[in-house]
DODO-94915 format. One record per residue: x, y, z of N, C-alpha, C in turn. Coordinates in steps of 0.02 Angstrom, whole numbers, plus 32768, in hexadecimal, padded with zeros to 4 digits. Layout:
REM DODO-94915
XYZXYZXYZ...
//
This chain:
REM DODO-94915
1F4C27BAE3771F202785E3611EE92779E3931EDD2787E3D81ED02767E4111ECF2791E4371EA2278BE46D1E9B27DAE4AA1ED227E4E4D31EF62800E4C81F34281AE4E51F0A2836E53B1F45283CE5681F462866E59A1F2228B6E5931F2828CBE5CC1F1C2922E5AE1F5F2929E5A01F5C296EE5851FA12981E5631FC32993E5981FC2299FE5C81FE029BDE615200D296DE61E1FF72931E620201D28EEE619204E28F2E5F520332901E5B0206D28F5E57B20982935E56420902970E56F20BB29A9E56220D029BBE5A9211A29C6E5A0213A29FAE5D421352A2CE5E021402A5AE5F121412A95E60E21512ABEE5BE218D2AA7E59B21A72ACFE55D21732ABDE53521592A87E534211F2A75E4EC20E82AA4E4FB20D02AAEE52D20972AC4E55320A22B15E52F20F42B2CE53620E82B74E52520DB2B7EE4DB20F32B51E4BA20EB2B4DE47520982B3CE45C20902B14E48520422B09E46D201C2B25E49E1FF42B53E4831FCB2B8EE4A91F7F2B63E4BC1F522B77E4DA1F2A2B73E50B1EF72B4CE4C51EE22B79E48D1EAF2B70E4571ED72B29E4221F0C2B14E42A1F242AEBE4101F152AA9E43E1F3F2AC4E4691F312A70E4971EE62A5BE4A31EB02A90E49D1E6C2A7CE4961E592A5BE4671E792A6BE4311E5D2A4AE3E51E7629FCE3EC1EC82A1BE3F31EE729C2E3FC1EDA2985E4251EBC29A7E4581EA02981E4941E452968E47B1E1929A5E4761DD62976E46C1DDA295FE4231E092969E3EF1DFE2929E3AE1E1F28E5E3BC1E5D28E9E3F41E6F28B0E3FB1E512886E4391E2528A8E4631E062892E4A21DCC2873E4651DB0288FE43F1D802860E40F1D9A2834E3EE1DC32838E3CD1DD627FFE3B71DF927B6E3CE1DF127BEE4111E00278AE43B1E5C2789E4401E5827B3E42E1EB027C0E4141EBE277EE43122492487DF3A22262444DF342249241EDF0222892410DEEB228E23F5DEB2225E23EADE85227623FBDE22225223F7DE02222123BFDDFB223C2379DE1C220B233BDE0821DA2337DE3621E9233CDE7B21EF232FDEAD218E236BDECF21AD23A3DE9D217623E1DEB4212123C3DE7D215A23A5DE5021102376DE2C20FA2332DE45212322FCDE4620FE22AEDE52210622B6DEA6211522E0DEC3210B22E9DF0B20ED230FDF3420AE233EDF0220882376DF242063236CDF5D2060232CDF65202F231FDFAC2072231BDFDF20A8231FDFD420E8232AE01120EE22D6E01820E022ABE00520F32256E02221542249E0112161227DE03221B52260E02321C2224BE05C2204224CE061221F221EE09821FB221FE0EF21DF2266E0F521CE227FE12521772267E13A215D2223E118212C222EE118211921F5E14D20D321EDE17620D721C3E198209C21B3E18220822158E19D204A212EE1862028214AE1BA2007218AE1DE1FD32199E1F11FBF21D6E1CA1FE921F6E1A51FAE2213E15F1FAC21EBE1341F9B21BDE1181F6E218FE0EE1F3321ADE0EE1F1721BDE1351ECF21DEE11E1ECF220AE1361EF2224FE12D1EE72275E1431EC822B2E1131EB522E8E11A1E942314E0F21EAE2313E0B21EA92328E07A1ED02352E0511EA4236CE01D1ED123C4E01F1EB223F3DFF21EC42416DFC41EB32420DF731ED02430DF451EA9248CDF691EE824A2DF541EDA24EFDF551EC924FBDF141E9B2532DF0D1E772543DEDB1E902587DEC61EC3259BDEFC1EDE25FADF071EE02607DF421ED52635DF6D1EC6264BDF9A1E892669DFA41E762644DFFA1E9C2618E0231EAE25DDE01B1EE125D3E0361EFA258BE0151EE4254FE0431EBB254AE0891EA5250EE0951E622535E0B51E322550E0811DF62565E0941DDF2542E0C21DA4256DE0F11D692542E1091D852523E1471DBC2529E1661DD224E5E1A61DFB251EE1D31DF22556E1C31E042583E2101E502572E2031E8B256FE1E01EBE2568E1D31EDD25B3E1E41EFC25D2E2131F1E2606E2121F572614E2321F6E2651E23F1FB92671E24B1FE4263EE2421FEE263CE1F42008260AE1E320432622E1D7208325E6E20220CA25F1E1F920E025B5E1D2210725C6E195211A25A3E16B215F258AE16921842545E18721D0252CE18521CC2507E14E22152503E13A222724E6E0EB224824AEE0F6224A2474E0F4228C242BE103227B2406E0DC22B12404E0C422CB23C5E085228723CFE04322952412E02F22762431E006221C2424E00821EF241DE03821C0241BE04F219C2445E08D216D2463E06721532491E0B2212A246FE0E9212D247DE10921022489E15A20F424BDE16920A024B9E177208324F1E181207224EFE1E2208524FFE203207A250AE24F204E253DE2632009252BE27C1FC02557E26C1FA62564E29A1F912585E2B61F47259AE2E81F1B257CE2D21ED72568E2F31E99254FE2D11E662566E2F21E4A258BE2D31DF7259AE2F11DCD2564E2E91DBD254AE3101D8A2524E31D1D572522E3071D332559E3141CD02563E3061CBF259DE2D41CB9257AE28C1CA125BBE2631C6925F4E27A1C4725F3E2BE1BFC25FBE2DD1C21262BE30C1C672624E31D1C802643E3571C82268BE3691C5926A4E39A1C7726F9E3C11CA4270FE3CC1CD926DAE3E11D1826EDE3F01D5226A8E3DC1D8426B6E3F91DC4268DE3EB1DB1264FE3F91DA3260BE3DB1DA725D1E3F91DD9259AE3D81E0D2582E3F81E4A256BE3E01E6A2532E3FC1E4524ECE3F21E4D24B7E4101E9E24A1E4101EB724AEE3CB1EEC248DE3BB1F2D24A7E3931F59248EE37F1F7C249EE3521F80247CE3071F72249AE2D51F772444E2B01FCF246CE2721FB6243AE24A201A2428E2351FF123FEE1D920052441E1A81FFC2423E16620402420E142203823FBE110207923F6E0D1207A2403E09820B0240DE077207E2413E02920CD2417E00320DA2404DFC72137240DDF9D210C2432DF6820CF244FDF5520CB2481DF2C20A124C2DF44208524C4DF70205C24F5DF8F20242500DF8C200524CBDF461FD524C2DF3F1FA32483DF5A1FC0243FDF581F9E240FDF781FC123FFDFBD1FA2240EDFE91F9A2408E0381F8E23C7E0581FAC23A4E07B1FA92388E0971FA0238BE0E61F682372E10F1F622377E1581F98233BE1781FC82367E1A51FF9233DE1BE20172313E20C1FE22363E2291FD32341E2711FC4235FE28E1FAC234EE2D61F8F2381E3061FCC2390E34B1FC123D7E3651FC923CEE3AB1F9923DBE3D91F9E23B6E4161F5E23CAE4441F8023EDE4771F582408E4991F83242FE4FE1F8B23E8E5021F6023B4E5101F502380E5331FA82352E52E1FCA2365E5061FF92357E4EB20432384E50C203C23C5E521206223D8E53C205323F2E583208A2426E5AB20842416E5F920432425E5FE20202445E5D01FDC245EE5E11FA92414E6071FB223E1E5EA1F8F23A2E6091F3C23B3E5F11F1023DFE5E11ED623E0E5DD1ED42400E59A1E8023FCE59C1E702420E54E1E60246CE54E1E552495E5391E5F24D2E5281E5C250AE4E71E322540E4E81E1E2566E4AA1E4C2592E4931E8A2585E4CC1EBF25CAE4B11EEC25ADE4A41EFA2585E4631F272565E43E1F4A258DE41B1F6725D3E4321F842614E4071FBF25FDE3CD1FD72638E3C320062623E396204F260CE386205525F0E356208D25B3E35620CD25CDE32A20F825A1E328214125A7E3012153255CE309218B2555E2D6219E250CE2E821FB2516E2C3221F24E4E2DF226F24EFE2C7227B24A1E2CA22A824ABE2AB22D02458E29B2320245EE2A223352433E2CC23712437E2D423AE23E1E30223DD23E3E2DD23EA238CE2E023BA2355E2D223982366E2A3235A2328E2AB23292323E2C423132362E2E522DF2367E31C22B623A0E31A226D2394E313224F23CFE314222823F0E351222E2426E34622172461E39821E52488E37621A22474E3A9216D24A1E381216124C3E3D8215F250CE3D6214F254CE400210F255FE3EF2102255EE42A20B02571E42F2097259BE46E205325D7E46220542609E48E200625D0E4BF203925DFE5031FF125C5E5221FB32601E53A1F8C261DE5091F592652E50E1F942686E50B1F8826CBE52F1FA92701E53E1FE426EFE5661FE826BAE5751FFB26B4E5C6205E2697E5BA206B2673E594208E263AE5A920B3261FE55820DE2600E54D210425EBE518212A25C5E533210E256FE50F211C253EE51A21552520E4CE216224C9E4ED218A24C0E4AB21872466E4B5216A2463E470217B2412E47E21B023EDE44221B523B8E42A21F9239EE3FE21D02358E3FD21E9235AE3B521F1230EE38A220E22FDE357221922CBE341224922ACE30D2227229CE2C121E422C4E2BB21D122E8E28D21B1231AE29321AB233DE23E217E2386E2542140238AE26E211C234CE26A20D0235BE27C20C12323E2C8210B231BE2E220EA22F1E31B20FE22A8E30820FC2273E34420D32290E38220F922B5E3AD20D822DBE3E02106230BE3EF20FF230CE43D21362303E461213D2308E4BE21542345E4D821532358E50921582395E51F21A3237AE55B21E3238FE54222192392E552222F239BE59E221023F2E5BA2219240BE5E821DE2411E61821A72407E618217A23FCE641214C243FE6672179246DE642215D24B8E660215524EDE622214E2529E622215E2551E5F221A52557E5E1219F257DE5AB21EB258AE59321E725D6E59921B225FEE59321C1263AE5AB21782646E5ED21822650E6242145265AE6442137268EE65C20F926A1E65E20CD26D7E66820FA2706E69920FD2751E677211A2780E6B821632771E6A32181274FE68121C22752E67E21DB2790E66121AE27BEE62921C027E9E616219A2819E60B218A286EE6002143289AE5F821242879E5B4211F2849E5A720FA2843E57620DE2811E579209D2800E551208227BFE557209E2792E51720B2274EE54E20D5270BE53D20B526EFE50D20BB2706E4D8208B26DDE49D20C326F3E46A209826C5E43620A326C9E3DB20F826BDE3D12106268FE3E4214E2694E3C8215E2684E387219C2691E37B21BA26B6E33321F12678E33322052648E30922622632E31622A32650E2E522B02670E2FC22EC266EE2BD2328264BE2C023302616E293238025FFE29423AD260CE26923DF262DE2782409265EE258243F2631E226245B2656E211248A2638E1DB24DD2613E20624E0263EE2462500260EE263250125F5E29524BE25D0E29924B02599E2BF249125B7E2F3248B25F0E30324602603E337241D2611E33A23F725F4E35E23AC2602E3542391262FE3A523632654E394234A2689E3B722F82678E3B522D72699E3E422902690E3F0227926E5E3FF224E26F1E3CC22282740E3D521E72737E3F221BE2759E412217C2764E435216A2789E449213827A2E453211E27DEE46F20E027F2E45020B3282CE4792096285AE45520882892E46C209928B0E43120B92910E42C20E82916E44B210F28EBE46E214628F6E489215628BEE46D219028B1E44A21A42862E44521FD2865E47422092817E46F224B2802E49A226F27D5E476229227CEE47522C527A2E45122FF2774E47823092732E46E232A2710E498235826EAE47B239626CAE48D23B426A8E46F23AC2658E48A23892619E45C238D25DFE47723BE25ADE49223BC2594E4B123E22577E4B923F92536E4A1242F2507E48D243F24CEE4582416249BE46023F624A0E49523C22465E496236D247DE48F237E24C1E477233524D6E44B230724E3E467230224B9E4BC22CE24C0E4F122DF24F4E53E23072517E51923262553E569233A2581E541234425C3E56F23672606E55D239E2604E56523B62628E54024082615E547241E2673E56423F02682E56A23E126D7E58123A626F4E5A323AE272AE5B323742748E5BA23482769E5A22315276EE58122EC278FE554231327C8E542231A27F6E51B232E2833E51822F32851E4D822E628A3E4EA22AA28C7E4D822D328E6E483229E28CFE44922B128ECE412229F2926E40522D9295AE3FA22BB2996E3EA2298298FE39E226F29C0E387225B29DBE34422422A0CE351226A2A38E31522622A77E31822252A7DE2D821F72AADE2DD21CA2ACBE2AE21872A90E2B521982A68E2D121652A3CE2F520FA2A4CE2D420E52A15E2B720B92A1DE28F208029F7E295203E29DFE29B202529A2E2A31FE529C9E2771F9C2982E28F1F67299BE2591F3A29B6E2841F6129E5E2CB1F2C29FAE2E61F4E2A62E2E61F7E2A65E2F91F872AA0E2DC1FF12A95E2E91FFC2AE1E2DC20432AEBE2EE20582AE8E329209E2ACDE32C20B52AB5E36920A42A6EE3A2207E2A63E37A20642A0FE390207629DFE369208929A3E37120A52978E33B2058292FE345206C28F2E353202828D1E3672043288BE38320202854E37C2041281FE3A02047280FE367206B27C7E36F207E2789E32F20BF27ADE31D20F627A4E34A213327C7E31F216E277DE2F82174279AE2D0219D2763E29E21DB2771E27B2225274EE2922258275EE26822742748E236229A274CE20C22A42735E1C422EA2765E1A223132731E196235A274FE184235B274FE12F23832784E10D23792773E0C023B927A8E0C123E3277AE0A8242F27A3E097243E27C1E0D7246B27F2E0EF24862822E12A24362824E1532414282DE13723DB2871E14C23BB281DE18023922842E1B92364282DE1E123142849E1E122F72816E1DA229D283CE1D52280281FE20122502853E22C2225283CE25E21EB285CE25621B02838E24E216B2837E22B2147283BE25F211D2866E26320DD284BE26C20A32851E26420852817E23F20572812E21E20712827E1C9203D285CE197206F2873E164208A28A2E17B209A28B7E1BF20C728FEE1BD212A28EFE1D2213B28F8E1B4218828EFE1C121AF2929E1CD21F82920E1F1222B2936E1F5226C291FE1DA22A12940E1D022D4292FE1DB23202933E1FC235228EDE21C2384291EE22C23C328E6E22423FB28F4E229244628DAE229245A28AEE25B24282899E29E242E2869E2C023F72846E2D423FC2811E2EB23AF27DBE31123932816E33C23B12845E36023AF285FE39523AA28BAE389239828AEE359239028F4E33823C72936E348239B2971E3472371298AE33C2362297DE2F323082989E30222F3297AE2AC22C729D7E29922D029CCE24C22B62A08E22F227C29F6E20B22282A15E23222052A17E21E21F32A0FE1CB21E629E7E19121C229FBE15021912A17E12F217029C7E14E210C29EDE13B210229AAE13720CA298BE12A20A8295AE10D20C12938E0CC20B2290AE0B720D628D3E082209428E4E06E204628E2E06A200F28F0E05C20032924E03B1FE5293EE00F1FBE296BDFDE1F8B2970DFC51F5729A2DFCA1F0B2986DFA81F30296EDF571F4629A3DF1B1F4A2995DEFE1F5D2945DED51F8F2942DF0B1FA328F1DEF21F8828BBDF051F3628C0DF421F1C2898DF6C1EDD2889DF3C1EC02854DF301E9B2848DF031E562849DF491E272876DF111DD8288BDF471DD02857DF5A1DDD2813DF4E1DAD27D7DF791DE327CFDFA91E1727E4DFB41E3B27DEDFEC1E3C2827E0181E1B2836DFFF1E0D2890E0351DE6288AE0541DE42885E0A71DCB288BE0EC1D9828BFE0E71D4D28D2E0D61D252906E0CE1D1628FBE1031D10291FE1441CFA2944E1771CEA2989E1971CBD29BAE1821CBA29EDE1791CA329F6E1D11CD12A2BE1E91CBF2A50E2221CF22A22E2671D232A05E2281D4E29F4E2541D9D2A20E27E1D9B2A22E2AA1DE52A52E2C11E3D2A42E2BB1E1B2A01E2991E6729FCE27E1E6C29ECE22A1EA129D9E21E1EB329D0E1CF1EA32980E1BB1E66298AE1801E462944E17D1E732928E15E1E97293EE11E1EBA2918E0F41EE828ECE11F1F12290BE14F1F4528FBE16D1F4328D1E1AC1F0B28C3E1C31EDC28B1E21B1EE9286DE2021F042855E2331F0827FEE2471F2327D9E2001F6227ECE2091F9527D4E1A41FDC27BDE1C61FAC2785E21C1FEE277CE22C2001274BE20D20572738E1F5207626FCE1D020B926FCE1E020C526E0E1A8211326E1E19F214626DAE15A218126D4E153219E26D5E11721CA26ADE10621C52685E0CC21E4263FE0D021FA2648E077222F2624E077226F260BE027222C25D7E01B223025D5DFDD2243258ADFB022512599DF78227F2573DF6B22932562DF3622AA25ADDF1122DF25CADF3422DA2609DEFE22B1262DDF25227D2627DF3222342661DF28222E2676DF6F222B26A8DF8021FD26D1DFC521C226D5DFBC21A026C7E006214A26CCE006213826DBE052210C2701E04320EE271DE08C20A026F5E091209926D2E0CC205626B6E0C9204226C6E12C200926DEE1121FE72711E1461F9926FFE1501F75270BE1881F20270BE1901F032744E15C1EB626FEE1671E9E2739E1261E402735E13E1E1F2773E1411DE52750E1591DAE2788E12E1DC22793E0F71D9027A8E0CA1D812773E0901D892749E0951D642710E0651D2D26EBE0831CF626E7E0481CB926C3E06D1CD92698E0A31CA7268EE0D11C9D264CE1081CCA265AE13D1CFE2698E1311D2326A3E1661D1026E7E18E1D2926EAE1BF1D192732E1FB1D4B2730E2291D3C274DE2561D87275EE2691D912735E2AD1D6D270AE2B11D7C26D0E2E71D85268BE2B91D902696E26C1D792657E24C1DB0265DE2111DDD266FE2161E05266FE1EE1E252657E1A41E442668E1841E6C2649E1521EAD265BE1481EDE262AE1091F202640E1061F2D2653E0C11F5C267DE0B71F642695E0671FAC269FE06C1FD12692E026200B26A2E01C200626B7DFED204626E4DFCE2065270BDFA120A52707DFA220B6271ADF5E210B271FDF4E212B275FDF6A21692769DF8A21852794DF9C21B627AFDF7421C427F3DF662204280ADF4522212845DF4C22752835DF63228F2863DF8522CA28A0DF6522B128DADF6A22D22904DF3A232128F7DF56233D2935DF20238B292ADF332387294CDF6223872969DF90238D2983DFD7237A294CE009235B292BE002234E28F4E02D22F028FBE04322F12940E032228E2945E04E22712917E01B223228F2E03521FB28E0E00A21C42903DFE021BD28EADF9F218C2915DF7C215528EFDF982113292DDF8A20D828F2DF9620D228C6DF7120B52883DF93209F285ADF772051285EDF592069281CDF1C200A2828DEED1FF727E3DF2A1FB72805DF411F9127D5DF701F5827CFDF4C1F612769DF341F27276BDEF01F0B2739DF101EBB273ADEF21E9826EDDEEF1EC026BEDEC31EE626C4DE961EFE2684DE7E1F3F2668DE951F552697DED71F842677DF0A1FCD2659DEE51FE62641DEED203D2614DEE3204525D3DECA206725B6DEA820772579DE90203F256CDE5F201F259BDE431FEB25A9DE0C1FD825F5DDE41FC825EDDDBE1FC5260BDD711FA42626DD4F1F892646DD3C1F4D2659DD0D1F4F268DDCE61F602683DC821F7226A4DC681F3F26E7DC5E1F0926CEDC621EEF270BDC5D1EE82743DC811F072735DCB71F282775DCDF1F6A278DDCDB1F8F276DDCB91FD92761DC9B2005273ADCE62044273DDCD6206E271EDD1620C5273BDD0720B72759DD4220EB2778DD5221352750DD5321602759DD272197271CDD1A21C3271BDD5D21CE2745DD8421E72756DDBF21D5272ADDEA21812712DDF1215826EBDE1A215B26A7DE0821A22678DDFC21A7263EDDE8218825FCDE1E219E25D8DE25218625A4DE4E21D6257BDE5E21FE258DDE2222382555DE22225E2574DE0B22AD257FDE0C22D92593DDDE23222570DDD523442564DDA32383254BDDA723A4258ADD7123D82592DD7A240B25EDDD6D23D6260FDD52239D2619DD8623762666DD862372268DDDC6236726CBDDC3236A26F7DDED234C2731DDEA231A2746DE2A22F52782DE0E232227B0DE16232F27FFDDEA235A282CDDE7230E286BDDF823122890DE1422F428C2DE29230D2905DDED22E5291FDDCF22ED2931DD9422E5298FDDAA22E12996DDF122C329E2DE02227729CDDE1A225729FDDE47221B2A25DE5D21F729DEDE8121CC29DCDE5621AA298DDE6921AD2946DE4621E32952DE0B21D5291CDDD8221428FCDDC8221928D3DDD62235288BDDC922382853DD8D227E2847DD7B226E2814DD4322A527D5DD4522962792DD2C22BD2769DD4022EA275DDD1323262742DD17235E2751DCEF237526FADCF5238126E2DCAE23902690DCA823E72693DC9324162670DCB224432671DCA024412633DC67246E262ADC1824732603DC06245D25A9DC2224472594DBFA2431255ADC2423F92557DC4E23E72586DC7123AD2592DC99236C257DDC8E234B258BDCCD23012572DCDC22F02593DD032295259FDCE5226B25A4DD15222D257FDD0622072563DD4021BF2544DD3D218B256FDD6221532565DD492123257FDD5A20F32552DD4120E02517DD7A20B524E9DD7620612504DD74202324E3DD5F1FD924DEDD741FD8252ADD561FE82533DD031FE52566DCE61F9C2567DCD21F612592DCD31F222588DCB31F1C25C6DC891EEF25BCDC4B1ED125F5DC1C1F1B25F4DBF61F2E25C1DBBF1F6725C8DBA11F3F25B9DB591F5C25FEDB341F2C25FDDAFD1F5125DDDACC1F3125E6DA881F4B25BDDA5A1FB625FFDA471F9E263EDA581FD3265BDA591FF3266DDA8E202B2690DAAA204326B2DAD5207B26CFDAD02076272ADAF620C0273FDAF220EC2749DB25213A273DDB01215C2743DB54218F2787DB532193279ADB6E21C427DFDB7721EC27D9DB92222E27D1DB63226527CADB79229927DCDB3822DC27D4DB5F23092802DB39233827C3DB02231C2789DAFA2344275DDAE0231A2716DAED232826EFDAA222E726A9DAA422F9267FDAD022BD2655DADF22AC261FDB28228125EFDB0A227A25B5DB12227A2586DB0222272580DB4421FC2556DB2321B82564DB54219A2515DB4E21C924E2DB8721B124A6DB8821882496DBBD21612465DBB0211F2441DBD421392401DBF92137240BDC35212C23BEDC6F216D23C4DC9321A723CCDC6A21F123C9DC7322122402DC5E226923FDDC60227E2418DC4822A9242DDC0D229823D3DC0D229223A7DBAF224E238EDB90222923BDDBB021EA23A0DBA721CF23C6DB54217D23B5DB48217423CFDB0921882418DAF22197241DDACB21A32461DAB42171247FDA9E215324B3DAB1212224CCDAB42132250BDA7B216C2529DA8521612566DA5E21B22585DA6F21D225A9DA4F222025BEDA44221A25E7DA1C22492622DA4B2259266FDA32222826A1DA67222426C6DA482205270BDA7A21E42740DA5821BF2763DA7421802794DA6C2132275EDA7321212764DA2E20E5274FDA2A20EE26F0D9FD20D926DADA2B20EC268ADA0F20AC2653DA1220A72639D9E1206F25FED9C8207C25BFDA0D203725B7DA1A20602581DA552014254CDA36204824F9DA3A201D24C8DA311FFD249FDA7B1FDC24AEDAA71FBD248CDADF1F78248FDACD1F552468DAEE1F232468DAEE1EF42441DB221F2F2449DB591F2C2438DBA41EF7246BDBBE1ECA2466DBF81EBC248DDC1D1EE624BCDC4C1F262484DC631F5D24A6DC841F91248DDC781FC624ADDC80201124A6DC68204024B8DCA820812481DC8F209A2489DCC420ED24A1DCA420F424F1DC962115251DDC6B21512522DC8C2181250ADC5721D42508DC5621DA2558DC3F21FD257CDC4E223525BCDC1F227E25A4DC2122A02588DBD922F12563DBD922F7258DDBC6233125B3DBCE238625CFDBA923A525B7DB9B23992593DB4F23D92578DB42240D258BDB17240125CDDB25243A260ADAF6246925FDDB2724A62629DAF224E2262FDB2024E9267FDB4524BA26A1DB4824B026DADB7B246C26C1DBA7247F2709DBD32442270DDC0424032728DBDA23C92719DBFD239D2728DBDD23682758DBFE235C2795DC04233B27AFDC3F22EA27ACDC2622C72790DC4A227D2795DC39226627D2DC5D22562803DC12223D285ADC3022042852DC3321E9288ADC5A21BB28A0DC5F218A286DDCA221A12839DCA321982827DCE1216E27DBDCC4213F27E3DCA120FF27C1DC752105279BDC4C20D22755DC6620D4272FDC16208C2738DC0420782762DBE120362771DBC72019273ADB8B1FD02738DB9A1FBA270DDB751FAC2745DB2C1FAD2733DAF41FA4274CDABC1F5C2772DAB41F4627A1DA991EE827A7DA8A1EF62797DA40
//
């Protein structure tokens, strides 16, 4: 994200043999430039005012996403996404100066949102606020964890340093615990930035960092110490967007069933422990599935545009996986000026990810005239995506079941659904109007601009919605 060291800092002796002389040049002068929801709840609560809310956002920003990016225009990036009490937090980098040459990064800021679409600004952090004591442009990148009641937001001080402060909500206010770093400079061959949190399924939480070399640590119960010593993650087949055998900074972990994934940016691995070894994939990214207004055009560049600066992370709701990553091919942005985009994630039966569709009309929204992938729900009660082979996916309703797919637009007077058995197609709820019942091609009475689309099962089988699509009729 940010001007790393030379690579002689951050690779050892073994990385060094792996990455040859014409590599570490590329990796070095692109990154020396670049400065290196419950069902009711996701509706009458989209601005996030639940329990968690405090009387100093009253006035604070708020932005209806239109698609992606989802909080255009405000330098919102490397955005890491935590889930509590069915509401996100977005934990962000911020570029400062749309005008900017290089990195300028006063702060941290902290958004919300229970549908993904309306955003709420939730708080700031300053250095001035932690041991740092002053102000400062290298506000690098963040993570945040919650645990007994208490939240821990990790933060890189520049290249240098990884700090940690705590409060008794997600967005602050927030004191700085220990008074020093939590990881400091030279502690390990790599530079002390970008941390990762993972808290595991039993109870253990770990801290990842690094770049091109990453380290892995185990925390300690009070969230603010090591409970170890860094130890170096292998990955084998090792990949980044500058060539082979280089991976990049912003490393990120994320557990889903047995399997362990460590990201970075869209390029992933996988392996069977926190502590790897992990097995190289490829990218979660694809031109094909990347919609052109989200394709990075830079011609005569030495690394891989699609894939360059897509650092994020990977976060549940409700049912659903989503990868939300930097994005700096949409007007008004560049690559000191950032934006954030998410997409739905979906994971074959082997555990690898297919690519994701990386669209302008983004998550927790709709638009029939591109159709909508039934897989890509927003909400589900006894549904489940079933991976059907290759790349395609379809969601499967057990008796009784639900799915929503709220801020539906372009819903014509007809529509068809593909599936193997009739569904019931109500509006607002999930006793709401009945819109239309049975399957293929079906008469629908709205005459809403947007809809906020039930699929019931109220057969006594499962119901698999094929082909993936609820297509609007011609």
């Amino acid at each position: 994200m940010k001007e790393p060291a030379t690579l002689d800092k951050v690779l050892d002796g073994k990385d060094k043999a792996v990455a040859d002389d014409s590599r570490q040049n590329v990796a070095h002068s692109e990154l020396s430039r670049r400065g290196v929801l419950g069902f009711a709840a996701a509706g009458a609560a989209g601005l996030g005012l639940g329990m968690l809310a405090r009387p100093a956002e009253a006035h604070s920003e708020r932005v209806r996403a239109a698609g992606n990016p989802i909080i255009p225009g405000r330098g919102i990036c490397d955005p890491q996404i935590r889930v509590w009490n069915d509401e996100v937090w977005l934990y962000a980098t911020h570029d400062a100066d749309p005008a900017a040459k290089g990195f300028i990064m006063r702060d941290w800021h902290i958004w919300r949102s229970c549908d993904l679409v309306n955003w709420r600004e939730a708080g700031t952090l300053k250095p001035e606020q932690t041991y740092w004591r002053k102000p400062s442009d290298q506000c690098w990148a963040t993570d945040a964890a919650r645990k007994d009641g208490r939240y821990y937001l990790y933060f890189s001080r520049g290249p240098k340093e990884i700090g940690v402060v705590v409060a008794d909500h997600p967005a602050g206010p927030w004191r700085d615990p220990i008074g020093k770093p939590l990881i400091a400079e030279g502690l390990v061959k790599t530079e002390a930035r970008d941390p990762g949190i993972l808290q595991d399924a039993d109870g253990t939480n770990y801290i990842v960092f690094g770049t091109f070399r990453y380290f892995i640590a185990r925390l300690g119960k009070d969230m603010v110490s090591l409970a170890e010593a860094p130890r170096p993650l292998k990955i084998e087949k090792a990949i980044g967007p500058y060539a082979k055998g280089l991976t990049d900074d912003k490393p990120f972990l994320h557990r889903r069933g047995d399997l362990y994934y460590l990201s970075w940016g869209s390029y992933y691995a996988i392996g069977r422990s926190p502590y790897g070894p992990f097995e190289t994939q490829g990218s979660v990214l694809s031109e094909a599935t990347t919609d052109p207004e989200l394709r990075l055009m830079r011609p005569g560049v030495r690394y891989d545009p699609l894939n360059y600066d897509r650092h994020g992370s990977f976060f549940e709701l409700n049912g659903q996986w989503y990868f939300a990553c930097n994005d700096q091919a949409t007007p008004g942005a560049t690559e000191f000026y950032r934006n954030s985009v998410i997409s739905y994630v979906h994971y074959r039966a082997d555990g690898t990810i297919a690519p994701v569709r990386l669209s302008t009309i983004g998550v927790g929204q709709y638009d029939l005239r591109r159709g909508i992938t039934a897989a890509d729900f927003f909400d589900t009660r006894g549904g489940a995506v079933v991976h059907l082979g290759g790349d395609v996916f379809a969601l499967e309703l057990s008796p009784g079941g639900l799915a929503r797919y709220p801020n539906v637009r372009g819903l014509s007077p007809a529509l068809t659904i593909l599936a193997n058995g009739p569904l019931e197609i109500r509006s607002g709820s999930p006793r709401g109007h009945l819109l239309a019942r049975g399957t293929g091609r079906l008469a629908i009475a709205s005459r809403r601009a947007t809809e906020d689309l039930y699929l019931v099962n109220n057969s006594a089988a499962t119901v698999r919605v094929d082909e993936l699509r609820l297509e609007a009729a011609s």
